[in-house]
N, C-alpha and C positions, 0 to 999 in steps of 0.2 A: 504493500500500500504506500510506503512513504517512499518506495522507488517513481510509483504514478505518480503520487502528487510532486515530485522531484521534474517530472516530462512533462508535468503542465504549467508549472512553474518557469522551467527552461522555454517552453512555447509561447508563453503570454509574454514574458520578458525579450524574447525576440519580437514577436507584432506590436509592441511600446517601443523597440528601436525602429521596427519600419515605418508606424506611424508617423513619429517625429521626424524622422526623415523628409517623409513628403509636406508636413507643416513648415517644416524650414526652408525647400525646393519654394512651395506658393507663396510661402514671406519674401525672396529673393524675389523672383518673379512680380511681387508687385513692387517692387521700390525703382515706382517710374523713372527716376533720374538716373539710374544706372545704365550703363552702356555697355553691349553686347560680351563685349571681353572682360568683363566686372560680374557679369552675371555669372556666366560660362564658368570663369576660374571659380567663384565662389561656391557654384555647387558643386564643382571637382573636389571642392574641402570637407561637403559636405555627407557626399555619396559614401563613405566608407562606412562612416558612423551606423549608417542602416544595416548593415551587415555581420553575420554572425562573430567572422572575425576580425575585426579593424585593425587590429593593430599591425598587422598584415594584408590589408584591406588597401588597394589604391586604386586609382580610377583615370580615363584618358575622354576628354572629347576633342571631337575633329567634326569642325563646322565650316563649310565652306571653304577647303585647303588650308585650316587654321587648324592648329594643335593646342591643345589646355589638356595638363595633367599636372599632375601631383609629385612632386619633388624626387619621390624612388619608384615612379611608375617603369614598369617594363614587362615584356610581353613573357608571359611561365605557361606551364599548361593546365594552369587553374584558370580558367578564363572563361566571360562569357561577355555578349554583347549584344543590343539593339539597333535600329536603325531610327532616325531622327527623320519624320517625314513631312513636308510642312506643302500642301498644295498639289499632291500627287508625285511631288520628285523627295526622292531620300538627298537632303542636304547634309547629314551627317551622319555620325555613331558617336552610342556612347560604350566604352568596354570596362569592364571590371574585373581587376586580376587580385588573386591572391599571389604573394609573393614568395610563398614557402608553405606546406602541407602540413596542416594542423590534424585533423580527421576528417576522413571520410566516411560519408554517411550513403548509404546506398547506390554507391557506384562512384559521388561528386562530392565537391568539399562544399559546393554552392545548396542552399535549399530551392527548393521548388517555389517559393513563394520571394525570395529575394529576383528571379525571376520575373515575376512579373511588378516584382518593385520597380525595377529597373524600366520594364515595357513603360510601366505607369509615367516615370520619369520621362522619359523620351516624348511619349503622350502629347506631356502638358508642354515642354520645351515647341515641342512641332504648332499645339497652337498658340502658344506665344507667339513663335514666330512669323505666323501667319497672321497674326491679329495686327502685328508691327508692322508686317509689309503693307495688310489692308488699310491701317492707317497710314502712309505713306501715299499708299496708290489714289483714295480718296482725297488728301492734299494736292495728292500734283493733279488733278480731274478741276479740282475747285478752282485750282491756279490760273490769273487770266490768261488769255493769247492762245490756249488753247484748241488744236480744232478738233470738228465732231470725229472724225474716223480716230484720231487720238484717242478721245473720249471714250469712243467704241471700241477698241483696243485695251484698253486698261480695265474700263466695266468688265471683260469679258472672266477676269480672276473669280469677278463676283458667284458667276454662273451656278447656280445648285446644280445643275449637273456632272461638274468638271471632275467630281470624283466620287460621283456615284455607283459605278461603277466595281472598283476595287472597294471601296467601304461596307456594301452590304454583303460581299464577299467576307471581307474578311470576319464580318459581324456573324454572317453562319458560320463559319469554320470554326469559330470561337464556340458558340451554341451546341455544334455536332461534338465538339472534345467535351462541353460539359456534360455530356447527356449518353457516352457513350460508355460504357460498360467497360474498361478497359481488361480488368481480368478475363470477363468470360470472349472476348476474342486472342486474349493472349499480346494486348500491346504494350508496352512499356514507356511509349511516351508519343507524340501527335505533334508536326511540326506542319508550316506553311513556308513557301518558297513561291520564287516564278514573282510573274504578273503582280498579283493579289497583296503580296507580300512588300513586293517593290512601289506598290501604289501606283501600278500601271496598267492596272488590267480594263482591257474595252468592253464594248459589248458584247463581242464574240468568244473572250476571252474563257480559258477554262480555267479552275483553280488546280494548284498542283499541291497536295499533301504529300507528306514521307510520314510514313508511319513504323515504329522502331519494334518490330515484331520477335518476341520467342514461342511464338504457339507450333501445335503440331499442323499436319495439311490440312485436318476438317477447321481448325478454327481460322486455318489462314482463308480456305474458300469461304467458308462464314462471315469474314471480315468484306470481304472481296464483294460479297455479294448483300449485304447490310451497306459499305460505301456505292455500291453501284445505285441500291435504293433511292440514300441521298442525294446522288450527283443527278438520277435521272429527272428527283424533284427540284432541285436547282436551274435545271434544265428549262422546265415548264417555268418559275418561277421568273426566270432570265427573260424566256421570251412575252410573257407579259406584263413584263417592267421596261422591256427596249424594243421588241417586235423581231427581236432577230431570234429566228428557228434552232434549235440543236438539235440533230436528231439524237444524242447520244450521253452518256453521263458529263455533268459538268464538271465533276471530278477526275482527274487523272489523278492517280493511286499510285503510288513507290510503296514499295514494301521493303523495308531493309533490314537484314539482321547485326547480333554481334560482330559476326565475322567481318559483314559490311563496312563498315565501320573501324573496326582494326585494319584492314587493305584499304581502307577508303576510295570504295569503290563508287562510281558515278554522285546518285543524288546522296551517298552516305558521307561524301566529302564535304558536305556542306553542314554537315553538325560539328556546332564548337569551332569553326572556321573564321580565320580575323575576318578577313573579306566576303562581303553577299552570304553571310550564313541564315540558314535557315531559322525562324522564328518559333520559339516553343510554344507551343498551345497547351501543352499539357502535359505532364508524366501521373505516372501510376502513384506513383508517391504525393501526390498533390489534388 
């Protein structure tokens, strides 16, 4: 008994460092006078703190060909990272390295929920930054001498549609990982990549998952054909939100194993990868 109340202890003491985390991220974030490289650097001081081990905890962003990290950052193979997406184009990453191996806990030294601490961060950074453009873009519209096809040039950021497209995508992917069973098909963790992921995806566009499998063959065809379900409703969902037809699942499916992964074979090279890595939806542990 006093080993549990010892695990939930250790649990609520980690989500009271992620919490504070992100209150200190949106306190930055609002001290309008600050300027981009102020910002940037200051939550690179702040990102470790959220994490199980900080004192070994450092952090890097790269915004626009610009680098902001933290005084002993460098790249180990405790690593993870997100993509910074502001308007459909990924303008940056944010990465977070451990610098020396403390414990590992089911496979990683990282939890499943710092994770999407991190996703979260990136998040709010992407609509900062867009809100800052927007305000910008709005000034120079206002500005006299201006002319209309200008004017109709710069409105078009405005557009609801401009990234409709990959967001409701990535909004069901997100959905499908919470809702799916991952024991009883045998997955170990649920990623997105491609299009969707890069904030690029069209109308026609398909979503591409990897999905980190140990099951035997029936649960692999079970999985295969539960994702064929969803993609086919994607499918129909796609064409009465854009008019454009698929006849076929909106989902392309990778299936990767352990060994995948140790060879870092095709889509399995993209987990845990500095560049274009795939985004985690979900592990078993989470």
């Amino acid at each position: 008994m006093e080993g549990i109340r010892n695990i939930r202890l250790e649990k609520l003491i980690e989500r009271e460092k992620e919490l504070n985390c992100l209150y200190k991220v949106e306190a930055v974030l609002r001290e309008s006078d600050l300027g981009t490289s102020d910002i940037l650097q200051q939550i690179i001081g702040i990102i470790p703190y959220g994490w199980q081990f900080s004192t070994v905890c450092e952090a890097r962003i790269i915004y626009q060909d610009r680098e902001f990290k933290s005084p002993d950052f460098r790249e180990t193979e405790w690593m993870q990272s997100t993509d910074i997406i502001v308007d459909e184009n990924i303008v940056g990453q944010i990465q977070v390295v451990y610098t020396q191996m403390i414990r590992m806990l089911r496979g990683s030294q990282f939890l499943p929920e710092e994770q999407k601490l991190l996703n979260t961060i990136a998040d709010r950074l992407g609509d900062y930054f867009f809100y800052k453009n927007l305000e910008k873009t709005i000034h120079y519209i206002e500005s006299p001498g201006k002319q209309e096809n200008e004017k109709d040039e710069l409105l078009s950021v405005l557009s609801p549609e401009s990234d409709e497209h990959w967001k409701w995508r990535m909004e069901m992917c997100r959905k499908i990982a919470e809702r799916t069973n991952f024991n009883k098909y045998g997955i170990k963790a649920m990623y997105i990549c491609g299009s969707t992921k890069n904030a690029e995806a069209g109308p026609s566009s398909d979503i591409d998952l990897i999905v980190h499998f140990d099951g035997d063959e029936r649960k692999k065809a079970e999985l295969t054909s539960y994702m064929n379900g969803w993609g086919m409703a994607l499918s129909e969902l796609n064409a009465s939100k854009t008019g454009h037809e698929i006849q076929e699942s909106l989902i392309d499916l990778h299936i990767i194993t352990d060994e995948d992964i140790q060879n870092q074979d095709s889509f399995a090279s993209m987990i845990n990868c500095v560049h274009n890595s795939a985004r985690l939806l979900k592990s078993r542990d989470n």
